[in-house]
C-alpha positions in Angstrom: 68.2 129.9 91.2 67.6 126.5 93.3 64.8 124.0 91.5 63.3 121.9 93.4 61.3 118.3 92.7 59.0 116.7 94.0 59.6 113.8 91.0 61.4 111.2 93.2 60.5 107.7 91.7 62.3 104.8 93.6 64.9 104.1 95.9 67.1 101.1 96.1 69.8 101.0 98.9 72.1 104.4 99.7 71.0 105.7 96.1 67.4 108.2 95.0 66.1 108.2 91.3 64.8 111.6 90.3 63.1 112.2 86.8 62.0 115.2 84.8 65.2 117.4 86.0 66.8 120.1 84.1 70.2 121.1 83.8 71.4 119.0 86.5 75.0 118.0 86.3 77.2 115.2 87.5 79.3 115.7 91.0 76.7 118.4 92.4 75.0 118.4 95.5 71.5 118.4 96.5 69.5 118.8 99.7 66.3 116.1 100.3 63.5 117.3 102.3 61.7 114.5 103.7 57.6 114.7 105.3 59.3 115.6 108.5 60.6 118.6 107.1 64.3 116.6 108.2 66.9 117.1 105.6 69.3 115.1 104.1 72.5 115.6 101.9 73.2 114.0 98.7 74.9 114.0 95.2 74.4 113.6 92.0 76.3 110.0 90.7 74.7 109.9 87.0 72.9 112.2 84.6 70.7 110.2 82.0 68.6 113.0 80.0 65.9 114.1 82.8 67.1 111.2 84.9 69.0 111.8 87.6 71.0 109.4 90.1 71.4 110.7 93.8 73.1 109.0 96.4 72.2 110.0 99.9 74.9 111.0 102.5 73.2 110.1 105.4 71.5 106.5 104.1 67.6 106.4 102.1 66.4 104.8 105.5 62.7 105.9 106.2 62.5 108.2 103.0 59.0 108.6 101.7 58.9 108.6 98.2 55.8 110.4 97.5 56.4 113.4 100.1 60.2 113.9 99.6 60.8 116.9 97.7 64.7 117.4 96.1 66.1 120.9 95.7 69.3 120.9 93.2 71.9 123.0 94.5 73.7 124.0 91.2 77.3 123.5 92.5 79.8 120.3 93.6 80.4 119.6 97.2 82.6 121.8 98.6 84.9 122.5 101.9 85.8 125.5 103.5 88.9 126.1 103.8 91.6 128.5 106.5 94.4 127.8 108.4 91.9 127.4 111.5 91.7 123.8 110.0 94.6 122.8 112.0 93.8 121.5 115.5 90.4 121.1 114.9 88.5 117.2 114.2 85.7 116.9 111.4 83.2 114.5 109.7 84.0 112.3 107.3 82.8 115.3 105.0 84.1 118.4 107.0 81.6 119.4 109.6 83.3 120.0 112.9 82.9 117.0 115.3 85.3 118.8 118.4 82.0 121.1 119.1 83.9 124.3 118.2 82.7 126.5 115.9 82.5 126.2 112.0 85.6 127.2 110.1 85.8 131.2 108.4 86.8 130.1 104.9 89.3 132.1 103.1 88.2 129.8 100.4 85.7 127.5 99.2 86.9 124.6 97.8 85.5 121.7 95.3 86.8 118.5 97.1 87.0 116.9 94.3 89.9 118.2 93.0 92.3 117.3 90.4 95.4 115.2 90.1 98.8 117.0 89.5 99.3 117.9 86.1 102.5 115.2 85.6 104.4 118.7 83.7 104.3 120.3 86.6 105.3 117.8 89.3 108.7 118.3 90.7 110.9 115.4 92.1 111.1 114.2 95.2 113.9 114.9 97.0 113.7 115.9 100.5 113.7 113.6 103.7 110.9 113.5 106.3 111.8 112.4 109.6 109.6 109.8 110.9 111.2 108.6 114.1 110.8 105.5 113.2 113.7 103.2 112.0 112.2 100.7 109.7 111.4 103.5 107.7 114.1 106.3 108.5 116.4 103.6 108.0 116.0 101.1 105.8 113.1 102.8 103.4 113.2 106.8 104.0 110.3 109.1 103.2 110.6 111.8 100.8 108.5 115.0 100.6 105.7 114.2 97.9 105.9 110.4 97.5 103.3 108.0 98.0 104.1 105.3 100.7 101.6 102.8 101.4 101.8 100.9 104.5 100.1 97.2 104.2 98.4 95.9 106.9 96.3 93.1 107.9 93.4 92.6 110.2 94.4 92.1 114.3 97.8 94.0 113.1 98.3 97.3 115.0 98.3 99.4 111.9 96.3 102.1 114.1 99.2 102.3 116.0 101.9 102.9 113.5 99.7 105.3 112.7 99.3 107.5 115.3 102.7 107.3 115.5 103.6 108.5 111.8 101.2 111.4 112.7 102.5 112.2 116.0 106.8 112.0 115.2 106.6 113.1 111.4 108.6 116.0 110.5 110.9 117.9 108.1 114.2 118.5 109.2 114.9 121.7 107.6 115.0 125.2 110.0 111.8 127.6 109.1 109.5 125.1 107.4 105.9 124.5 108.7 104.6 121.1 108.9 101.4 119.7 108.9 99.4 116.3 109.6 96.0 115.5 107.7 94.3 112.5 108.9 92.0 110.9 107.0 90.1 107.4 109.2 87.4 105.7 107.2 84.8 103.2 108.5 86.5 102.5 112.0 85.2 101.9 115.1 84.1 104.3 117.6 86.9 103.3 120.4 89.7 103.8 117.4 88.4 107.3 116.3 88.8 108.4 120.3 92.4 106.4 120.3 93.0 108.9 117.3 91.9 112.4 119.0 93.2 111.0 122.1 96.5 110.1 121.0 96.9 113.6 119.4 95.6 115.7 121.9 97.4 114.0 125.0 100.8 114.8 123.2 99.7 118.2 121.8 100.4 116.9 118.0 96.8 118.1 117.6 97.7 121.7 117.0 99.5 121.0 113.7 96.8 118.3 113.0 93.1 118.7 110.8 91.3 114.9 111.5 88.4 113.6 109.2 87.0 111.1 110.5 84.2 108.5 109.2 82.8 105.8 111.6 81.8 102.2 110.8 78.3 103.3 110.9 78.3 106.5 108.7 77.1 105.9 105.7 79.1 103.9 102.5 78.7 107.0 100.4 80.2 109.9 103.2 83.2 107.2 103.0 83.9 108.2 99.3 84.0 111.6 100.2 86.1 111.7 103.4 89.4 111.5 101.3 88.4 113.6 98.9 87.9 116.2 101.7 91.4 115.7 103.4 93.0 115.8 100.5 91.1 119.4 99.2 92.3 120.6 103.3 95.8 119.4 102.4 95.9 120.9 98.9 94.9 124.3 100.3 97.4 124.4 103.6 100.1 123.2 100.8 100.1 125.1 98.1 98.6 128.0 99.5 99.4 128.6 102.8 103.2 127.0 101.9 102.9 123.9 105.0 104.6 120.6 104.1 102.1 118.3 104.3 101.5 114.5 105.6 98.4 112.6 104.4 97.4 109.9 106.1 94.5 107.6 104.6 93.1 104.5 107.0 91.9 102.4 105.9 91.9 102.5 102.0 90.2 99.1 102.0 87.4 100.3 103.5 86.8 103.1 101.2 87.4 100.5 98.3 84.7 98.3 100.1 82.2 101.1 100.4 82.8 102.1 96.1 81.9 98.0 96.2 79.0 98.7 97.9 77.8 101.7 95.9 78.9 99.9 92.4 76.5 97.1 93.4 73.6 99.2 94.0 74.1 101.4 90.7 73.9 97.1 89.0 77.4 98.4 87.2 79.0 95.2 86.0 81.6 93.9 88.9 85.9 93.6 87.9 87.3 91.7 89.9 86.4 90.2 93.1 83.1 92.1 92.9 84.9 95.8 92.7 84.0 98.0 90.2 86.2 97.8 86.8 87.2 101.7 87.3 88.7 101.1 91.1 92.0 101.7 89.6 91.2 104.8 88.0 89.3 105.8 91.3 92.5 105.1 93.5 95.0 107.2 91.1 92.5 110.3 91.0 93.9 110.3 94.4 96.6 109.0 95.2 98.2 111.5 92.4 97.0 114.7 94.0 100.1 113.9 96.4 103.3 115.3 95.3 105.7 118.6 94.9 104.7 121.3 92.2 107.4 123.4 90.6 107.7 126.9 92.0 105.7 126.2 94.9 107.2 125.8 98.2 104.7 123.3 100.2 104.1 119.6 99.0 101.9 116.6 99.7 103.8 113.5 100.8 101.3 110.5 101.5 100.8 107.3 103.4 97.9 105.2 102.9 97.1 102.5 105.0 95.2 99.5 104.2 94.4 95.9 105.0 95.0 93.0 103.3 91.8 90.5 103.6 93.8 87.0 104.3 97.1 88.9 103.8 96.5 88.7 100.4 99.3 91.1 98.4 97.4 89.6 94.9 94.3 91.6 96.4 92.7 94.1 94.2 93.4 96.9 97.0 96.8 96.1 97.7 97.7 95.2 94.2 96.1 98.5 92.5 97.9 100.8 95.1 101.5 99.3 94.6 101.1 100.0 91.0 99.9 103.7 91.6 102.6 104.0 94.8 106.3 104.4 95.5 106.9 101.3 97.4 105.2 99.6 100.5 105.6 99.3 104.2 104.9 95.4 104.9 103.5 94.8 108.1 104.7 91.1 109.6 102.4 88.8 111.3 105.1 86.4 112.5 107.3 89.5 114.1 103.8 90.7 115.9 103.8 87.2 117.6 107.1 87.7 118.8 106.2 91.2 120.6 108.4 92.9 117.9 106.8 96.4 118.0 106.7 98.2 115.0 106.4 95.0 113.6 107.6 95.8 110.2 108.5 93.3 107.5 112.0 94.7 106.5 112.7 92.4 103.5 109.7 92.7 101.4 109.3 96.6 102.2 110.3 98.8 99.3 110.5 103.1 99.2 111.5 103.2 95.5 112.4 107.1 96.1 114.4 106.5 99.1 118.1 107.1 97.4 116.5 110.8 96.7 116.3 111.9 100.3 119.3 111.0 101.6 123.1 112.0 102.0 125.2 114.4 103.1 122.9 117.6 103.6 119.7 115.7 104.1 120.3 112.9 106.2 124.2 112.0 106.6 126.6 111.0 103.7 127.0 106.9 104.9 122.9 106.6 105.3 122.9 104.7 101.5 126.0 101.9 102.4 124.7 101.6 105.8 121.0 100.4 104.5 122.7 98.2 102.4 124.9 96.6 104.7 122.4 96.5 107.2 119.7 94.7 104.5 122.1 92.4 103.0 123.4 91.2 106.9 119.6 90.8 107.8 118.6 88.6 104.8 121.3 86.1 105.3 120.7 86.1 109.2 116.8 85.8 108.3 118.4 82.2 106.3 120.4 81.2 109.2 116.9 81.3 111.0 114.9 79.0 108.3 117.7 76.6 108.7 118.1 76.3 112.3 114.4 75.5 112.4 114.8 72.8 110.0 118.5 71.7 111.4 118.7 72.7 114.4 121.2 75.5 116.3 123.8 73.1 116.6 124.0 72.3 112.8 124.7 75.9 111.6 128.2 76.9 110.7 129.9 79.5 113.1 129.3 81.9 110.6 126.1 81.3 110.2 125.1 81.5 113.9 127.2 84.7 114.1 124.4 86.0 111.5 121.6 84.3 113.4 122.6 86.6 116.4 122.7 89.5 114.3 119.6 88.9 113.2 118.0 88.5 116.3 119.4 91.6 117.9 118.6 93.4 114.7 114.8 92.8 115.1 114.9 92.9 119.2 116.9 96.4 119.1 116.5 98.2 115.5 113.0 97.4 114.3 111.5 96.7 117.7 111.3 100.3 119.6 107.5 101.2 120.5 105.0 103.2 119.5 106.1 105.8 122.0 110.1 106.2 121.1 110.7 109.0 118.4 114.7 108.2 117.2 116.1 111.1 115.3 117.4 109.8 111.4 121.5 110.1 113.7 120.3 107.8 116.0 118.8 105.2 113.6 122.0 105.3 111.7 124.3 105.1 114.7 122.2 102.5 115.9 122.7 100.7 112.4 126.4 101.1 112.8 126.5 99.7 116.6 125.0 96.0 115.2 127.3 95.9 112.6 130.2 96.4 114.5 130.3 92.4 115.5 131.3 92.1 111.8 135.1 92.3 110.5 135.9 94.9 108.0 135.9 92.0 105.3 132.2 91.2 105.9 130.7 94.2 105.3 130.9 93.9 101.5 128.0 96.4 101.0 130.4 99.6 102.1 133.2 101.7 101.5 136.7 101.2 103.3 136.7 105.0 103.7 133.1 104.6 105.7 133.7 101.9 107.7 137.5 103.5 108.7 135.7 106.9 109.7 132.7 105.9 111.4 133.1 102.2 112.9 135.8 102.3 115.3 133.8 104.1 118.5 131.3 101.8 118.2 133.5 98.3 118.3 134.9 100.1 121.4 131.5 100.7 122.6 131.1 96.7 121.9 134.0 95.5 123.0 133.9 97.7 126.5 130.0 96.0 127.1 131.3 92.7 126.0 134.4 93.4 128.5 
């Protein structure tokens, strides 16, 4: 049976006091029917005897307190979920925004969810295809990490975005793949970019987008990935889908429990956010992953910015120790027009030696990253010190891997945001740029390697050069 109050006491910012409640409990919803007879959504944030804290989806703005009544649901906030999710853009707490009709749940779903019990977890181990080679490359994917990209602001993290949703795929014959997109607090003209993006390329069909705006309301923003994360949970491990989950922007949801910390006067960690942010951020981040027996999994990639391009930052910082590595986007490559603009050095997939080799990628993908790495980071040298020297000061070697290094960034990292390069293409392409190297330079590799794959392609160079 649903009780309703009329008991509403004060209001201070996104949050409602209620007194003289029974049996409420914490996480449930509740409807608020204002003098208008409007109604608004809420949720229950703390439980204090007959006290009870709400916090209003859609904002406390023009709420009468003395004729608002509050009617107590009795259950948490839920999503209905089907496979008709896929194709199909939503709210930041799942009500269709694409004007089509409301989904036909198979099931009904509390969004909150739970993380994977660690027991059953299985390892990571397969390889998704992102058509990207920074990542394909250098720091592979694998089905049920966690791989954050950082970001900062004016850098075109929207971009590799879209792309990650758009190219992603598992390689494998007979597996279904999905893309769950999760956008909180961004602007109007990027949540079109989004759909638009999608639905121009037809990536929309095996896509579900949740999408908060700027000016929805700090509390729907907490929900939003909770939401795409319950959508993903049920198309994985029930409906058997491999499963991408994209988050942007984490930092805006972190900004928003700032916001809704403050008003509940809890006492501030650091840089004003809430001491259980961690905590908060591994309730999700862990729901990603495999699960023995089970044939789908949740691989996931949130994105988020870095206020200054701070990597000490409480967001960045708290989701590299919950993560499997980061994607670094570079400021100084975006100057140059390098497009993915990906900061190869400082990028890390710790799980990338599990999705690779003969039978998932190809059997010289691990020497050739290394080679490739190593070559880059002495070229990336023979850059500091030509702008300190000068060109003309180098040693011949040196400006050898200077050259590299700049067709490395203008050919292997720089491609678009349109061109999708299979994982054969990003390794033959690795394999091209090292070919202006002897045999007794490429210390990272095996004789065996370099004798079975690297003659074509110093043919291939010598016949351009020629």
């Amino acid at each position: 049976m649903l009780n309703e109050y009329q008991t509403v006491k004060e209001i201070y910012g996104p949050l409602m006091l209620v007194e003289g409640v029974e049996g409420a409990k914490y996480g449930h919803i509740v409807e608020i029917r204002l003098a208008d007879e409007s109604v608004r959504h809420g949720q229950i944030l703390q439980v204090e005897g007959d006290r009870v804290l709400v916090q209003v989806f859609e904002g406390t703005e023009g709420v009468d307190v003395a004729r608002s009544s509050v009617r107590f649901i009795g259950r948490p906030m839920e999503l209905s979920v089907s496979p008709d999710l896929l194709g199909r853009v939503f709210d930041g707490i799942g009500r269709p925004k694409d004007n089509g009709p409301a989904i036909l749940p198979r099931q009904r779903r509390n969004i909150n969810g739970n993380p994977i019990n660690p027991v059953a977890r299985d390892y990571p181990n397969e390889f998704i295809q992102t058509g990207i080679s920074t990542i394909d490359g250098l720091n592979p994917l694998v089905r049920g990490q966690k791989l954050p990209i950082f970001s900062g602001a004016g850098l075109p993290h929207d971009d590799i975005a879209a792309q990650l949703a758009r190219q992603a795929t598992v390689l494998g014959k007979g597996e279904s793949f999905a893309v769950v997109f999760a956008a909180m607090g961004i602007t109007f003209e990027a949540a079109q970019f989004f759909i638009g993006d999608l639905t121009n390329t037809g990536a929309i069909e095996r896509a579900a987008l949740f999408i908060n705006l700027a000016d929805d309301p700090a509390i729907e923003r907490i929900a939003t990935p909770r939401v795409a994360l319950t959508a993903a949970e049920y198309l994985a491990f029930e409906e058997n889908m491999h499963v991408l989950v994209i988050l942007n922007d984490m930092t805006n949801y972190c900004e928003a429990l700032r916001e809704i910390s403050a008003a509940r006067k809890e006492v501030p960690g650091r840089r004003g956010y809430p001491g259980y942010l961690y905590t908060d951020l591994a309730s999700l981040y862990e729901r990603a992953g495999r699960i023995k027996d089970k044939t789908g999994s949740i691989t996931m990639v949130p994105v988020l910015t870095m206020p200054e391009d701070d990597k000490t930052h409480p967001v960045p910082d708290l989701t590299g120790y919950i993560t499997e590595g980061q994607i670094l986007m570079s400021r100084g490559l975006h100057r140059k027009g390098i497009a993915p603009p990906v900061d190869v050095l400082p990028s890390l997939s710790r799980l990338k030696d599990k999705g690779i080799g003969q039978g998932k990628t190809r059997d010289d993908h691990a020497d050739l990253y290394n080679q490739l790495y190593a070559a880059y980071a002495r070229g990336k040298e023979a850059q500091e010190l030509a702008t300190i020297l000068g060109e003309a000061a180098l040693s011949e070697e040196d400006q050898k891997y200077m050259a590299y290094a700049n067709e490395f960034e203008s050919r292997y990292i720089s491609q678009g945001y349109s061109e999708n390069r299979s994982v054969f293409e990003t390794l033959d392409l690795g394999w091209d740029l090292l070919s202006r190297f002897e045999d007794s330079e490429l210390k990272r590799m095996d004789a065996k390697r370099i004798a079975q794959y690297m003659p074509r392609f110093r043919e291939k160079r010598s016949q351009s050069q020629g």
